[in-house]
C-alpha positions as CSV (number, residue, x, y, z in Angstrom):
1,X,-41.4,34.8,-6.5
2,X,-42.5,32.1,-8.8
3,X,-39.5,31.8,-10.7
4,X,-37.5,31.8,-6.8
5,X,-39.8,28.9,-6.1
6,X,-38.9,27.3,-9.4
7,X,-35.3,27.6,-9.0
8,X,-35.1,25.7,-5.4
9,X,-38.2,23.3,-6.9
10,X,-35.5,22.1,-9.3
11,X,-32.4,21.5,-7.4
12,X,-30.9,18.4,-7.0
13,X,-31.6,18.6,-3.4
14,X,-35.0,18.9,-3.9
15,X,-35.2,15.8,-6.1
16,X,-33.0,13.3,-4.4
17,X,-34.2,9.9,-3.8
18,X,-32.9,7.8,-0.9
19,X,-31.1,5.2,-3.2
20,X,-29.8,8.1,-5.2
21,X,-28.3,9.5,-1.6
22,X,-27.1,5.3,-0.8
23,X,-25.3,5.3,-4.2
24,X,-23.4,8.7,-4.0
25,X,-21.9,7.0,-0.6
26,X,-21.4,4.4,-2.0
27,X,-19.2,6.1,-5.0
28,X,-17.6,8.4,-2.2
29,X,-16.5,4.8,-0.6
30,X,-15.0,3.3,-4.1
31,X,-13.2,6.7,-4.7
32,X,-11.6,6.1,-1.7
33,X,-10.8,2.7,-2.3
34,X,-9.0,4.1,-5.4
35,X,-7.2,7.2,-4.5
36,X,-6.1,6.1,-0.9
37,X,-5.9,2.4,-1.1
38,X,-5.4,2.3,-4.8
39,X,-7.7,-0.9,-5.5
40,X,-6.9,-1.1,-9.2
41,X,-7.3,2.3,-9.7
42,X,-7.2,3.0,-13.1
43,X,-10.9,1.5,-13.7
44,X,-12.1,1.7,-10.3
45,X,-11.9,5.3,-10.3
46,X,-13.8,6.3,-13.3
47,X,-16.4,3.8,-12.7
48,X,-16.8,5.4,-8.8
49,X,-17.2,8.8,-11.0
50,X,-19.6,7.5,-13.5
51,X,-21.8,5.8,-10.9
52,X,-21.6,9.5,-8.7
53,X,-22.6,11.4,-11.9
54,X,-25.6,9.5,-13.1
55,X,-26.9,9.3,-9.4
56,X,-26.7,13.0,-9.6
57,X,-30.5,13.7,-9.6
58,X,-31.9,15.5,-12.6
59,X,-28.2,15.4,-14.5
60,X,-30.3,13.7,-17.3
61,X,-26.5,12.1,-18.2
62,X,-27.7,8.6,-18.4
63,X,-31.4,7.5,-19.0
64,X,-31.9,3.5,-17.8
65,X,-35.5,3.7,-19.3
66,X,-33.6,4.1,-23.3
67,X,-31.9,0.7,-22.5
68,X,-34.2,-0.9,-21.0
69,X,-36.0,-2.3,-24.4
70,X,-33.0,-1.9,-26.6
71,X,-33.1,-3.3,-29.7
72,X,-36.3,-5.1,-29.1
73,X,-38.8,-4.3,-31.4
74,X,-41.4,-7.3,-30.4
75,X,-42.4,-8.2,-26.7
76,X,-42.1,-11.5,-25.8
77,X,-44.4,-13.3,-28.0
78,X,-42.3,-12.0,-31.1
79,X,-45.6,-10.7,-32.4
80,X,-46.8,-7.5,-30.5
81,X,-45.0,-4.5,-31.2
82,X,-43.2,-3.0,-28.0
83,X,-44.0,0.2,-27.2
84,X,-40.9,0.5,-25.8
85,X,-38.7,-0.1,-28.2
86,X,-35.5,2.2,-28.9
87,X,-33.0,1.9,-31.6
88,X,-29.5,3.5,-31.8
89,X,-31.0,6.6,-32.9
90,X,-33.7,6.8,-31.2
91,X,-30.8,7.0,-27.8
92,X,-28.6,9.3,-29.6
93,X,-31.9,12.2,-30.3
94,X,-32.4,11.8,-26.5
95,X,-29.0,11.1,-24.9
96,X,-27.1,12.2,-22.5
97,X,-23.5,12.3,-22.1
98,X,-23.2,9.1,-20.6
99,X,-25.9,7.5,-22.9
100,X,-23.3,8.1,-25.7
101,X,-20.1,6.6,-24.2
102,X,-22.8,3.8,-23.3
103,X,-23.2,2.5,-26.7
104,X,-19.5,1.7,-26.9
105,X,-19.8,-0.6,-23.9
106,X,-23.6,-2.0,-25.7
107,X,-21.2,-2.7,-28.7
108,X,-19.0,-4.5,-27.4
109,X,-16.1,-1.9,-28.4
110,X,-14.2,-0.6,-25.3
111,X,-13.4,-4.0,-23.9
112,X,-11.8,-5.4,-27.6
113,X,-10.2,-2.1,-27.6
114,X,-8.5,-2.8,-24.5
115,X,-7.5,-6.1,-25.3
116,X,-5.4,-4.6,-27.9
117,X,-3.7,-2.6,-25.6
118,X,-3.7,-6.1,-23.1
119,X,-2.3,-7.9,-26.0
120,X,0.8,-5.0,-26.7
121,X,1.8,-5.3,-22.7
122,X,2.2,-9.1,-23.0
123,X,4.6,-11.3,-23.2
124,X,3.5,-15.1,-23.7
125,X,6.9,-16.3,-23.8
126,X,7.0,-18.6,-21.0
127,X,3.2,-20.3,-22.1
128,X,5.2,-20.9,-25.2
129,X,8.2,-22.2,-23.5
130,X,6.2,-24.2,-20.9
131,X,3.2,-25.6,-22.9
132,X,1.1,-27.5,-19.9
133,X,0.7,-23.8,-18.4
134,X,-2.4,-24.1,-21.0
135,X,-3.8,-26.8,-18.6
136,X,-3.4,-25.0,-15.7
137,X,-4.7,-21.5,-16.9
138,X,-7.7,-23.7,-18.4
139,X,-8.4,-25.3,-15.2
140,X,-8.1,-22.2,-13.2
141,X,-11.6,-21.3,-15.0
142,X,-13.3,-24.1,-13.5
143,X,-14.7,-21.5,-11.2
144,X,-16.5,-19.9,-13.7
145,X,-18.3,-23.1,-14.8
146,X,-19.3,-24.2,-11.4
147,X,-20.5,-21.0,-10.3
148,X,-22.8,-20.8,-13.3
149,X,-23.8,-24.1,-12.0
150,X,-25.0,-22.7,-9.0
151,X,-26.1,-19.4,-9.6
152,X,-29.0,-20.9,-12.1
153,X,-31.2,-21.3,-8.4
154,X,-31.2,-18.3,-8.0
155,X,-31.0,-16.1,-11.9
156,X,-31.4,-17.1,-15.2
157,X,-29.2,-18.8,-17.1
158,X,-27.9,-15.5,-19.1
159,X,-27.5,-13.9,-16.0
160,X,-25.9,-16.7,-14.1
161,X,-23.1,-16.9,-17.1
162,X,-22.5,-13.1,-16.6
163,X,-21.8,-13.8,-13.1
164,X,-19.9,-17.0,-13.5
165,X,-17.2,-15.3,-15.2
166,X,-16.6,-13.0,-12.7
167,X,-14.2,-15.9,-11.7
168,X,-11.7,-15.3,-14.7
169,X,-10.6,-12.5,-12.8
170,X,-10.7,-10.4,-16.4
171,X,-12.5,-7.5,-15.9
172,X,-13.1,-6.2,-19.9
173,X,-14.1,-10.1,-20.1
174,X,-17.0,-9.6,-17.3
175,X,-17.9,-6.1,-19.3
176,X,-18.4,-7.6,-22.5
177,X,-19.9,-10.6,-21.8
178,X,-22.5,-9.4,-19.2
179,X,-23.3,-6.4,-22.0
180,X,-24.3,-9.3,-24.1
181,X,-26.5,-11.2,-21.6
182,X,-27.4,-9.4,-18.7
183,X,-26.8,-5.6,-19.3
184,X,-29.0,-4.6,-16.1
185,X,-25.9,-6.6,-13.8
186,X,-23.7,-4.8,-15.4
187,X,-22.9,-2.5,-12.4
188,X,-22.6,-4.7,-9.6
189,X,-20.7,-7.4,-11.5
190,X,-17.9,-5.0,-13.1
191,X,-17.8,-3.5,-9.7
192,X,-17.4,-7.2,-8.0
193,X,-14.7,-8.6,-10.6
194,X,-12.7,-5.1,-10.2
195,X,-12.8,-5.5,-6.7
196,X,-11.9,-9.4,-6.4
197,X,-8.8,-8.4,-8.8
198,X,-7.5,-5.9,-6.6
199,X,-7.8,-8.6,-3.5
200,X,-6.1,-11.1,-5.5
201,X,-3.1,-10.5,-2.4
202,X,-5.9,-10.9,0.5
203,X,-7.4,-13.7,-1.4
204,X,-5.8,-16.5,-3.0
205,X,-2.9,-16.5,-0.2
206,X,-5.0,-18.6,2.2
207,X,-6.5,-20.9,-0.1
208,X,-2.9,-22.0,-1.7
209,X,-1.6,-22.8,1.7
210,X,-5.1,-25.0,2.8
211,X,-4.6,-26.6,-0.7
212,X,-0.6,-27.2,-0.2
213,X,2.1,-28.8,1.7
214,X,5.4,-26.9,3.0
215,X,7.2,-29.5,0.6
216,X,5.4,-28.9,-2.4
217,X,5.0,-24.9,-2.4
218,X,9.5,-25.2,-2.2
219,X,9.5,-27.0,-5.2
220,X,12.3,-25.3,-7.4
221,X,11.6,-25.7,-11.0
222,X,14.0,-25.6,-13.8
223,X,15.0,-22.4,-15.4
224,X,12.2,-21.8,-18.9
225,X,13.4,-22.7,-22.5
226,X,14.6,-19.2,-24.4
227,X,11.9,-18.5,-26.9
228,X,12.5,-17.4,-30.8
229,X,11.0,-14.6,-32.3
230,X,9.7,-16.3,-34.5
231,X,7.6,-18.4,-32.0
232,X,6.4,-15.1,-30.6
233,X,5.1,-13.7,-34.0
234,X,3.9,-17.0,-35.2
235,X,2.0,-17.9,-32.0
236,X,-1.1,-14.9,-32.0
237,X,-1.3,-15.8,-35.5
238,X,-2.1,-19.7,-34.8
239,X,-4.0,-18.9,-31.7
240,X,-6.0,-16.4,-33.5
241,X,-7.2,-18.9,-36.2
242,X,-7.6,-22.2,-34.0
243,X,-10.2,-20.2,-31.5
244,X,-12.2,-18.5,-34.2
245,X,-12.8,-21.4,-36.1
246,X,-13.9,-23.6,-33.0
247,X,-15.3,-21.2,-31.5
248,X,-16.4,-17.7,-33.7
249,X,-18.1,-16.1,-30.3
250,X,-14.5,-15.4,-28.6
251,X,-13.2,-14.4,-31.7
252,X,-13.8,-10.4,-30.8
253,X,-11.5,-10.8,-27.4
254,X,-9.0,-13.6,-29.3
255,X,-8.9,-11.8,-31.6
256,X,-7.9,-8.2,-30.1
257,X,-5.7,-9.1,-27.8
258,X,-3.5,-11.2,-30.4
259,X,-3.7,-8.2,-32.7
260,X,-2.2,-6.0,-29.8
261,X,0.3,-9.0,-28.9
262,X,1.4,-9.5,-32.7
263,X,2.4,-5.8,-32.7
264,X,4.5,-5.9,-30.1
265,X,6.3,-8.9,-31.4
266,X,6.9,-8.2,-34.6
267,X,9.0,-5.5,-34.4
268,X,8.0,-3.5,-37.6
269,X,5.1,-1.5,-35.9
270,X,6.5,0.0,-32.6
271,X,4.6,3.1,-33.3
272,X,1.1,1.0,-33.3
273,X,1.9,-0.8,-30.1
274,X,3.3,1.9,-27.7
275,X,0.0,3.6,-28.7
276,X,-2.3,0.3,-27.9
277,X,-0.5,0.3,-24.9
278,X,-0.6,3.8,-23.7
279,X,-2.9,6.6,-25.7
280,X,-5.9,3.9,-26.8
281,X,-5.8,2.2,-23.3
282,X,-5.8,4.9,-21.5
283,X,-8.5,6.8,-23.3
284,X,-10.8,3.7,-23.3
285,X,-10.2,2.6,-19.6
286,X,-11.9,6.3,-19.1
287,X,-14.8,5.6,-21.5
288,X,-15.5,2.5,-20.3
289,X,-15.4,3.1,-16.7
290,X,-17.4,5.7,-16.6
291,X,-20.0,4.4,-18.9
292,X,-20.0,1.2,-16.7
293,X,-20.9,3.1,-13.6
294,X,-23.6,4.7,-15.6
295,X,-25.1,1.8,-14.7
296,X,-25.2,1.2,-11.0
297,X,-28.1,3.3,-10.5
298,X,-30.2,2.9,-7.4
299,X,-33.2,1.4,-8.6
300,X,-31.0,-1.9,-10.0
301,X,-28.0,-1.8,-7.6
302,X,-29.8,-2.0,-4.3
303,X,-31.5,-5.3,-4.4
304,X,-30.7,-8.6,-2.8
305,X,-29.4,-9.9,-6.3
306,X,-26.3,-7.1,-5.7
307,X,-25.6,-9.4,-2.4
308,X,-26.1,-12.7,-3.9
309,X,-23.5,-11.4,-6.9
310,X,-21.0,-10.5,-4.8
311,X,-21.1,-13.7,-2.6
312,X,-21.1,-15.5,-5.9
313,X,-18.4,-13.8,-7.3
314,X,-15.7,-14.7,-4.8
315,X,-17.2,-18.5,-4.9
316,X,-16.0,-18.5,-8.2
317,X,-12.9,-16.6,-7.9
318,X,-11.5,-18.9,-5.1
319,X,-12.9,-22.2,-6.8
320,X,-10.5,-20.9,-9.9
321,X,-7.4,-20.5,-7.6
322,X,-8.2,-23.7,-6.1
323,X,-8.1,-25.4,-9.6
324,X,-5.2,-24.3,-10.9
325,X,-4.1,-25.4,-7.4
326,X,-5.0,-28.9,-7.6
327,X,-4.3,-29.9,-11.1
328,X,-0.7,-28.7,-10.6
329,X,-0.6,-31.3,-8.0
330,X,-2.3,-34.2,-10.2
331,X,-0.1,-33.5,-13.1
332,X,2.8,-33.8,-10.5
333,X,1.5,-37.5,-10.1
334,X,2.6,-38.4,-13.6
335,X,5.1,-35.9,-14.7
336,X,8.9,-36.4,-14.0
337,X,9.8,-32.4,-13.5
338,X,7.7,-31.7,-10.6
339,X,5.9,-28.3,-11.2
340,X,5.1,-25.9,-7.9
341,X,1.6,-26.2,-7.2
342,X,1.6,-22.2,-6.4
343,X,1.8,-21.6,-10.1
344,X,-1.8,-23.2,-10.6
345,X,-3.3,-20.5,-8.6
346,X,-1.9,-17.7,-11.2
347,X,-4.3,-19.6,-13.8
348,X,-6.5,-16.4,-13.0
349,X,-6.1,-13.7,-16.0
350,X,-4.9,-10.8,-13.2
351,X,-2.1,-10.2,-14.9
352,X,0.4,-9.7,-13.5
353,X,-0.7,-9.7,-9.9
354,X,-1.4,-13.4,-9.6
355,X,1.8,-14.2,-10.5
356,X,3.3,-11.9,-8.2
357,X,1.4,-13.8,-5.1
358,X,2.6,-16.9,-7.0
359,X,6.0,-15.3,-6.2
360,X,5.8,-14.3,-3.0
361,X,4.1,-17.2,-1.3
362,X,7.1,-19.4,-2.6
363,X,9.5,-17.3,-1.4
364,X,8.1,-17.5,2.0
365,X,8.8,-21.0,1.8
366,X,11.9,-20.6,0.4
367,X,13.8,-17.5,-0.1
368,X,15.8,-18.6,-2.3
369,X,12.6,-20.0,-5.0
370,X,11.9,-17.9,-8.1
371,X,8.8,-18.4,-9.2
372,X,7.4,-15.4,-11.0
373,X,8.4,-16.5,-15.2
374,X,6.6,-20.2,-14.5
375,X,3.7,-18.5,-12.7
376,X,3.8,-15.9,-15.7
377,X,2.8,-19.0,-18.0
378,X,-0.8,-19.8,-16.6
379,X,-1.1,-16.5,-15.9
380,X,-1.1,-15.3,-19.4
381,X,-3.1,-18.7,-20.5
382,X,-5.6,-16.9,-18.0
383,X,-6.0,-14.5,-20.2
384,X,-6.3,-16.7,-23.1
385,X,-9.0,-19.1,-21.0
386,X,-11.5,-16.6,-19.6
387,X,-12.1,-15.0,-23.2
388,X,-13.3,-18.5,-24.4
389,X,-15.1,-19.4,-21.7
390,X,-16.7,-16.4,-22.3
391,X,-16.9,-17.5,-25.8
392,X,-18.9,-20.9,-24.6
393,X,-20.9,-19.3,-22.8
394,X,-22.3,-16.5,-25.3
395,X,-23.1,-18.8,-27.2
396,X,-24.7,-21.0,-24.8
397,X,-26.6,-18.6,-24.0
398,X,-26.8,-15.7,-26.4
């Protein structure tokens, strides 16, 4: 009879909390998102699954406490020992599944890793052919900066970088950065700069039409430059060095993704890139989503800071399309070949989906306007521009 009682006394059942019960709906909603929508899938799903399994009551998968005091052997004071204290092995003799994929994401390994594989899908051809795309991925990441800005009323200053760069629109970006300064928001905000990427479409559309006339979104712009390959191998190589020596901190994300890049372009390692871009992206996308949702337990996902991170996150994503937006149409004040202001608003590293909206919001204007290469240039400068303003602000703040 005992041992009966035992059995049902240790069921999940038994032990489920009401925020465990709010985060397994809220997991069941994000799968669904996924699968039946397909809201960038390929992350969204795994980190729906990891957020369902280590809600799972008494799974012992993923234990918050271990992180909590990681790597801090002093409290505050730097003098008093901290009782809570746990080193890599110290997690490892008393992990759980999740705990272990964890440490990759604590490392700052899975999002490099996928960088390589970003890096191998790339083509920066048309930021080399069209050099002032630079400007306009750069001032699409104005968001970030301003919603730092504002978030500091409300959060720290780590914290508020973490959610600042939700604007970039770069979701391995938003991991590694936030697992740097504010690894207890690392839920909500990979959850929010997932999301906001698969709404680019819903999103950006309105706020490049308020920002533009009908004359200046059927700009026609002249057909890019061809581009050697020799400007495509030399070009990771140079960006590679100029970003690590001004700024080391971004080297780890510069540095991946022009790895991946300079395999594709070089020609001599095909066997390298096909498997950055499919076997090592795919396996890491798993490990890192579900170690991600690992994290959205109830106990730090349910708060009024999840609210204000999600608000804040699409302050900064639309305060990005907006400046790509408007410095398109300042540069159009001095320059002699006009440039389509819609291409400013693919300055956002959601490649290539901001490029497409690029695309089709020109074409509504006119059918006949083929945006999609230009609006590939600030798109993949995007890319380039959220990892060092990540860069800036780790070490800001780090």
């Amino acid at each position: 009879m005992n041992d009966i009682l035992e059995f049902f006394t240790n069921m999940g059942f038994m032990n489920l909390s009401w925020q465990q019960g709010v985060m397994l709906l809220l997991s069941f909603f994000l799968l669904y998102l996924a699968i039946k929508k397909q809201y960038e899938p390929l992350l969204l799903l795994p980190i729906a699954f990891g957020m369902l399994l280590t809600n799972l009551p008494m799974s012992g998968m993923f234990h918050e406490e271990l992180w909590a005091s990681f790597l801090q052997p002093f409290m505050e004071d730097g003098v008093t020992p901290n009782p809570a204290y746990h080193s890599y092995g110290a997690i490892l003799k008393n992990a759980g599944l999740l705990d272990v994929l964890y440490i990759g994401v604590k490392a700052g390994v899975y999002p490099c890793l996928i960088f390589i594989g970003v890096g191998a899908m790339t083509d920066f051809g048309p930021l080399i052919a069209n050099p002032k795309s630079f400007l306009l991925g750069a001032a699409a990441q104005v968001g970030i900066f301003i919603t730092f800005l504002c978030a500091n009323i409300w959060f720290t200053p780590a914290e508020a970088g973490s959610i600042g760069i939700i604007g970039g629109a770069d979701g391995p970006t938003s991991i590694f950065l936030t697992s740097k300064l504010a690894p207890h928001l690392l839920g909500p905000i990979a959850i929010a700069a997932y999301s906001y990427m698969a709404l680019v479409p819903v999103i950006q559309p309105p706020i490049m039409r308020l920002l533009t006339t009908e004359k200046e979104r059927k700009i026609k712009m002249q057909q890019l430059r061809s581009v050697s390959k020799t400007e495509k191998i030399v070009f990771p190589i140079i960006i590679t060095t100029i970003v690590a020596l001004v700024l080391p901190d971004a080297a780890p994300l510069i540095g991946c993704l022009m790895l991946g890049n300079l395999m594709k372009e070089c020609g001599v390692v095909d066997r390298l890139s096909k498997t950055a871009q499919n076997e090592l992206m795919n396996i890491v996308v798993i490990f890192l989503g579900l170690s991600v949702g690992a994290t959205a337990t109830g106990a730090t996902f349910l708060n009024y800071k999840t609210l204000l991170i999600l608000a804040m996150g699409i302050i900064a994503f639309s305060m990005g399309t907006a400046g790509g937006v408007l410095l398109a149409k300042f540069m159009n004040l001095f320059t002699k070949e006009k440039i389509n202001p819609l291409i400013g608003s693919a300055g956002v590293s959601a490649v290539p989906m901001a490029a497409r909206v690029s695309q089709a919001e020109g074409q509504k204007a006119d059918p006949s306007n083929f945006l999609l290469m230009h609006a590939m240039g600030p798109n993949v400068a995007g890319v380039i521009g959220s990892a060092v303003a990540a860069g800036i602000l780790l070490t800001m703040l780090g």
